[in-house]
C-alpha positions in Angstrom: 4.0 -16.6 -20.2 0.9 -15.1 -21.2 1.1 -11.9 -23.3 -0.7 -10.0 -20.3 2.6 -11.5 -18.1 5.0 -10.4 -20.6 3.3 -6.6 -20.6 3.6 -6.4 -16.5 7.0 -7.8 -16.8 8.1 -5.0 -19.4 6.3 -2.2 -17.1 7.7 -3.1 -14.2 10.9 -3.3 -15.9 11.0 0.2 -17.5 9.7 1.2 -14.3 12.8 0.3 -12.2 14.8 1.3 -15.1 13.5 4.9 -14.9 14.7 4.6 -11.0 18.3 3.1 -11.5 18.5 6.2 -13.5 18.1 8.7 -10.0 19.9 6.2 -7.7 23.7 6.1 -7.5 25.4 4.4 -10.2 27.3 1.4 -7.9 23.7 -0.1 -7.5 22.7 -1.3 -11.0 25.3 -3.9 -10.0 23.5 -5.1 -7.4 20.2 -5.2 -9.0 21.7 -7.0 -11.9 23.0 -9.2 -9.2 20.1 -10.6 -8.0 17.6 -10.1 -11.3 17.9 -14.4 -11.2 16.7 -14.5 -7.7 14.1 -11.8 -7.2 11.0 -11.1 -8.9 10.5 -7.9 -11.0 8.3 -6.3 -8.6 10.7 -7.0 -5.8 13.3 -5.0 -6.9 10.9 -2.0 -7.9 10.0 -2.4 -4.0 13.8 -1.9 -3.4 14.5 0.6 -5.8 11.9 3.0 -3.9 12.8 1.8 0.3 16.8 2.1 -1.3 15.9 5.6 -2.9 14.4 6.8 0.4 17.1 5.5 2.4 19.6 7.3 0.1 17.9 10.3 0.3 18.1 10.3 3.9 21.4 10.0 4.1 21.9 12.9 1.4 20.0 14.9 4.0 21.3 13.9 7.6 24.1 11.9 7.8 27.2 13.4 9.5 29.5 12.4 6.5 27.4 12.1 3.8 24.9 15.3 4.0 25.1 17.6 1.2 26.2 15.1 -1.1 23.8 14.0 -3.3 22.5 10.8 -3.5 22.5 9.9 -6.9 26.5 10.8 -7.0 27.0 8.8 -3.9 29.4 6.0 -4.7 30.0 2.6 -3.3 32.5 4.4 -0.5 29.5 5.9 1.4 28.6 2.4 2.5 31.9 2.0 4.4 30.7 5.6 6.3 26.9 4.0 7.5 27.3 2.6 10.7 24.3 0.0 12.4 22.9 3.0 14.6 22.7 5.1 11.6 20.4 2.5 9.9 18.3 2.6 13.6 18.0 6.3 12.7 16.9 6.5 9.3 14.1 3.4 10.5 13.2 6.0 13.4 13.2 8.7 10.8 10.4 7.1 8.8 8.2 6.3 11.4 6.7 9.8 10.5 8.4 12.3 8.0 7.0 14.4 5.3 7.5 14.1 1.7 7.5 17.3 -0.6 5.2 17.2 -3.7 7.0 17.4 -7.0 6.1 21.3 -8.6 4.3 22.3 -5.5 5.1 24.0 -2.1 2.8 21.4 -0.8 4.3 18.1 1.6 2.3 14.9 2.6 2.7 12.6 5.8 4.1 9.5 5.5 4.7 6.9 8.3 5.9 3.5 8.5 4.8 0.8 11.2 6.4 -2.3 11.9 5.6 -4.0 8.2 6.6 -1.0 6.4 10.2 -0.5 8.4 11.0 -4.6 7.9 10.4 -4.1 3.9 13.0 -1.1 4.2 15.6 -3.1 6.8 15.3 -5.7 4.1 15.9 -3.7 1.3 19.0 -2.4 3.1 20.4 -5.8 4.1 20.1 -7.4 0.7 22.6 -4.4 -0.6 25.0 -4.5 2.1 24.9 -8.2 2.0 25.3 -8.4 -1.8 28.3 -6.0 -1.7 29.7 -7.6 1.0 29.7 -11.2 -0.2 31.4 -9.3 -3.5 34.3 -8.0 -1.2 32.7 -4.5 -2.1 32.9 -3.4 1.9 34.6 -4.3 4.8 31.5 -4.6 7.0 28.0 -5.4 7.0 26.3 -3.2 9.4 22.7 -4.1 8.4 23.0 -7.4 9.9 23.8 -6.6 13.6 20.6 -3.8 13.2 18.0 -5.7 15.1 14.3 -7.1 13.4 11.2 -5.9 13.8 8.8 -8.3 15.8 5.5 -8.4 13.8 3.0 -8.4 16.0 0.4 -10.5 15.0 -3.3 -9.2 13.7 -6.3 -10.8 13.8 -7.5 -12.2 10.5 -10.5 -10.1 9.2 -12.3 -12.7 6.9 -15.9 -13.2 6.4 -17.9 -16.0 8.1 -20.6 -18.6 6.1 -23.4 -16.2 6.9 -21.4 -13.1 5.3 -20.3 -15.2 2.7 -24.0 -16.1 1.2 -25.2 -12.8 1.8 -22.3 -11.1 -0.5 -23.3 -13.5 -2.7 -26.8 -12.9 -2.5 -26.6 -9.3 -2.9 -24.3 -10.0 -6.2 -26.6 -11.7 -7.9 -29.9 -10.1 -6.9 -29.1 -6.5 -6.1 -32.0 -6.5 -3.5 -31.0 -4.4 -1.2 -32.7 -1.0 0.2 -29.4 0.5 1.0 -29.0 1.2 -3.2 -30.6 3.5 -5.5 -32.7 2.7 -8.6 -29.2 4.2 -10.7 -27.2 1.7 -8.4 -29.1 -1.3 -9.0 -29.7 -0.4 -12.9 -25.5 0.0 -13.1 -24.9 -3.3 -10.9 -27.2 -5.3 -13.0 -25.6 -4.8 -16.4 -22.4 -6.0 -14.7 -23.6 -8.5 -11.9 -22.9 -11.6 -13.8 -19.2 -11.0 -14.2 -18.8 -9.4 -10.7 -20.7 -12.6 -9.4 -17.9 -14.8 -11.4 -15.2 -13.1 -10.2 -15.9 -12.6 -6.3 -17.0 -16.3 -6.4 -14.0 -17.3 -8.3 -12.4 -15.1 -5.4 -13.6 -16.8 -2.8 -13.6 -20.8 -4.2 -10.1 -20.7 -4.7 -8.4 -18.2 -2.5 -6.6 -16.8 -5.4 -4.4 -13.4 -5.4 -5.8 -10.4 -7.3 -2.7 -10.6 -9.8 -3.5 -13.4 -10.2 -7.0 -13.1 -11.2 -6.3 -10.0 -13.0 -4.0 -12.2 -15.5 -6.5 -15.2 -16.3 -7.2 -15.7 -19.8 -10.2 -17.1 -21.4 -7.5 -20.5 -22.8 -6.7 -20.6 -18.5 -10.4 -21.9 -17.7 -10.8 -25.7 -18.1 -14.0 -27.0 -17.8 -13.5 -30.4 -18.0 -11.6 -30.1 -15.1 -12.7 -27.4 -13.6 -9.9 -25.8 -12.9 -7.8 -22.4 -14.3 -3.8 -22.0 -14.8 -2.5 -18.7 -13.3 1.0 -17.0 -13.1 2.2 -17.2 -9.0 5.1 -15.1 -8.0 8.0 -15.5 -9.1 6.5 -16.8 -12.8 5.8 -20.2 -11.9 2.5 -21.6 -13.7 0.0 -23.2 -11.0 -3.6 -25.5 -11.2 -6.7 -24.1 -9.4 -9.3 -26.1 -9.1 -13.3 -24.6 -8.0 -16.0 -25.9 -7.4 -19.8 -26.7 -9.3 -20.9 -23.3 -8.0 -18.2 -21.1 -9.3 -18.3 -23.1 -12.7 -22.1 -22.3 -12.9 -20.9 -18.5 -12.5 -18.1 -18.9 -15.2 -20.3 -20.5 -17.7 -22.9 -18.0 -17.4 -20.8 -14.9 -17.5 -19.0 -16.2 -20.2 -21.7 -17.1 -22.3 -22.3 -13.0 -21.5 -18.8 -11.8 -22.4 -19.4 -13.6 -25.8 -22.1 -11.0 -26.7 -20.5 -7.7 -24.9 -20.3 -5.0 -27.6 -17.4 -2.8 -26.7 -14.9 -6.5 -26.7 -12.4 -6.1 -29.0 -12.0 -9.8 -30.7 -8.5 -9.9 -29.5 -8.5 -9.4 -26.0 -8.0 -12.9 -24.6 -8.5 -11.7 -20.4 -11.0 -13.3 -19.3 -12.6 -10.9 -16.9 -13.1 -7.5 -19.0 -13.8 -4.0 -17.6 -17.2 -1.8 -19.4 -15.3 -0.7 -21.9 -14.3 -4.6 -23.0 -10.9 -4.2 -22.1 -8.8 -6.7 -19.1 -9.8 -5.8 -15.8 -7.6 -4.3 -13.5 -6.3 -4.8 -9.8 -7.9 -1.6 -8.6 -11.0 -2.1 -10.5 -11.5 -6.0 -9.0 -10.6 -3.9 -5.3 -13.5 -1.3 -6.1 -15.9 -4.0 -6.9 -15.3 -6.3 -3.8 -15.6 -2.8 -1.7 -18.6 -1.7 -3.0 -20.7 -5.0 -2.4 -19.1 -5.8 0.8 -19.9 -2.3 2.5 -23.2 -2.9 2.3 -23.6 -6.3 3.5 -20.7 -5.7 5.9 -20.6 -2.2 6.9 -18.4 -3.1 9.8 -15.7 -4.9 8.5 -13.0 -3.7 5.8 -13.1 -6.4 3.2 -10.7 -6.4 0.2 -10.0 -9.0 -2.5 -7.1 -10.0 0.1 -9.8 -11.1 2.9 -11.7 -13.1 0.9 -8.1 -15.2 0.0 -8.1 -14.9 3.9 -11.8 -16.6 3.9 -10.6 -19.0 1.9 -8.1 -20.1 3.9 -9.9 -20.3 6.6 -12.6 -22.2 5.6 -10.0 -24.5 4.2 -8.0 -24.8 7.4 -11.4 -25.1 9.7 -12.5 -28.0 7.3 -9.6 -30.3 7.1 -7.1 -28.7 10.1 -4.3 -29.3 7.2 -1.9 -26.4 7.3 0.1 -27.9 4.6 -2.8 -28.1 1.9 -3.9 -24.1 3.2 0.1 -23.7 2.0 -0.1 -25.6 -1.0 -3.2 -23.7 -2.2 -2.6 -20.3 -1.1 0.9 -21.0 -3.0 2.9 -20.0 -0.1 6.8 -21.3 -0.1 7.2 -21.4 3.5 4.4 -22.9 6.1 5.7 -21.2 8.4 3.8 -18.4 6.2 1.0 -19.9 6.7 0.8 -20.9 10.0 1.9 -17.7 11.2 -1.7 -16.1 9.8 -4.2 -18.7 9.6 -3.1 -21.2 12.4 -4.3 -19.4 15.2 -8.0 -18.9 13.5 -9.8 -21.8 15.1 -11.5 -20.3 18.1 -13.7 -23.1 18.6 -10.7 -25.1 18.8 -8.8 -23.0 21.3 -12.4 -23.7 23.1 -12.2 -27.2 23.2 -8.8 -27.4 24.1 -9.9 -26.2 27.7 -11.6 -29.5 27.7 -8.5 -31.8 27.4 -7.3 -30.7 30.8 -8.8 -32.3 33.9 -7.8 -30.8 37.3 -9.3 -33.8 39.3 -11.3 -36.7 38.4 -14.8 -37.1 38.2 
């Protein structure tokens, strides 16, 4: 594990720490329960759905308002029945949350996505305590799932793709300023590198984020990230996105502000590693311009990727392999249904009477 690895892994750690401390005492059980089978940032994301859900039932639960939740004990479980787990799911499809130190609230909602993280935080706990002989009952499980309904996948097409790339490297565009363009340039070589690594591997911004400059093989041309759950994984790219690496690197070498131990290999201005919001501000800003009508993030163009992938070979089970997803049923269920010129030609297959 790379030292960048370790650093995320201690954050995230003191992080959930810090909220174990404000949630009631019977659940560091459960959380030490699972540590082996969950990642680090998966039971932050519980920590904060089992906090809310907690706090709801502090707040408006017939038998449990008034107390609070952080003295709560493992007996409240036994008073949460499955249409009080409907309620609090209807409860955050739209509540308001109060600003710490102000008189001020925000709105929050929750669609389908955001209430199935929450049900799923829920049923891990009662199903934890439950195999433990904690409770008697598991209501979570008879509450019913949330159909996802499908979106379309927002990705960029070969046209869009060469533009971006275009504008990246040339910074011809009317729709910037002299200051734009001067700022760009200084910085164009590693934002090429990075949106084409991006896009030639279908990586996840993590992931990116985390690559060191002893994670780039040439000779291969291929680059070792950290997937979820820890696991080390191969990449390979392409001649073009090696022709980007090289050239930014050979950059890097000479930046002024690099402090000779930093081993990331993508590094912000100020010669430090980049982070996930700055890579999400850098694919924003170039992809506004060239495609003003589409909301592209460093997530679409792992969804370009994919479909590319999927268009050129029609092999789901490579798109899994590389996209690192466990499950093809993942897979499937997002880039699958892509291939409109497919669905086309399927009305083709079908003859109603013979010539």
């Amino acid at each position: 594990m790379s030292t960048y690895q370790e650093e995320e892994k201690i954050k995230y750690t003191l992080r959930l720490r810090a909220l174990l401390e404000e949630l009631p005492d019977f659940l560091g059980e459960f959380f030490r329960g699972i540590s082996n089978k969950t990642a680090i940032k998966t039971r932050v994301s519980y920590a904060y759905d089992l906090k809310l859900f907690f706090q709801y039932l502090s707040e408006h639960h017939k038998k449990l308002k008034g107390i609070p939740f952080d003295d709560m004990d493992i007996t409240c479980l036994e008073k949460v029945k499955a249409d009080d787990i409907d309620c609090f799911l209807e409860y955050i499809t739209y509540y308001q949350k109060a600003i710490p130190d102000t008189n001020k609230t925000i709105d929050i909602s929750n669609g389908e996505k955001g209430k199935a993280r929450k049900l799923a935080a829920i049923r891990a706990m009662y199903r934890f305590f439950y195999k433990k002989e904690k409770i008697s009952a598991n209501p979570a499980d008879v509450v019913e799932s949330f159909k996802i309904h499908d979106k379309q996948i927002i990705h960029l097409d070969k046209n869009e793709v060469t533009e971006l790339l275009n504008l990246v490297e040339n910074c011809n565009t009317d729709a910037m300023t002299h200051r734009q363009k001067a700022r760009i340039a200084r910085s164009k070589k590693r934002d090429l590198a990075l949106i084409s690594l991006l896009l030639g591997t279908g990586m996840r911004i993590s992931e990116c984020v985390g690559i060191n400059m002893n994670d780039i093989d040439f000779k291969n041309n291929s680059v070792k990230v950290v997937r979820k759950g820890g696991n080390e994984f191969t990449l390979y790219f392409n001649e073009e996105v090696q022709e980007t690496l090289v050239d930014y690197i050979a950059q890097r070498e000479q930046q002024k502000k690099k402090s000779e131990k930093e081993e990331a290999l993508f590094l912000s201005n100020q010669g430090t590693r980049i982070t996930t919001r700055s890579v999400q501000n850098i694919v924003k800003k170039y992809a506004r311009i060239v495609i003003p009508t589409k909301k592209i993030s460093p997530h679409k163009l792992r969804s370009t990727y994919a479909t590319s992938l999927y268009q050129e070979t029609g092999d789901i089970y490579l798109v899994a392999d590389a996209l690192g997803h466990s499950d093809v049923n993942t897979t499937k269920k997002h880039y699958a249904a892509i291939d409109e010129n497919r669905r086309k030609n399927a009305a083709n297959f079908v003859k109603l009477r013979k010539n």
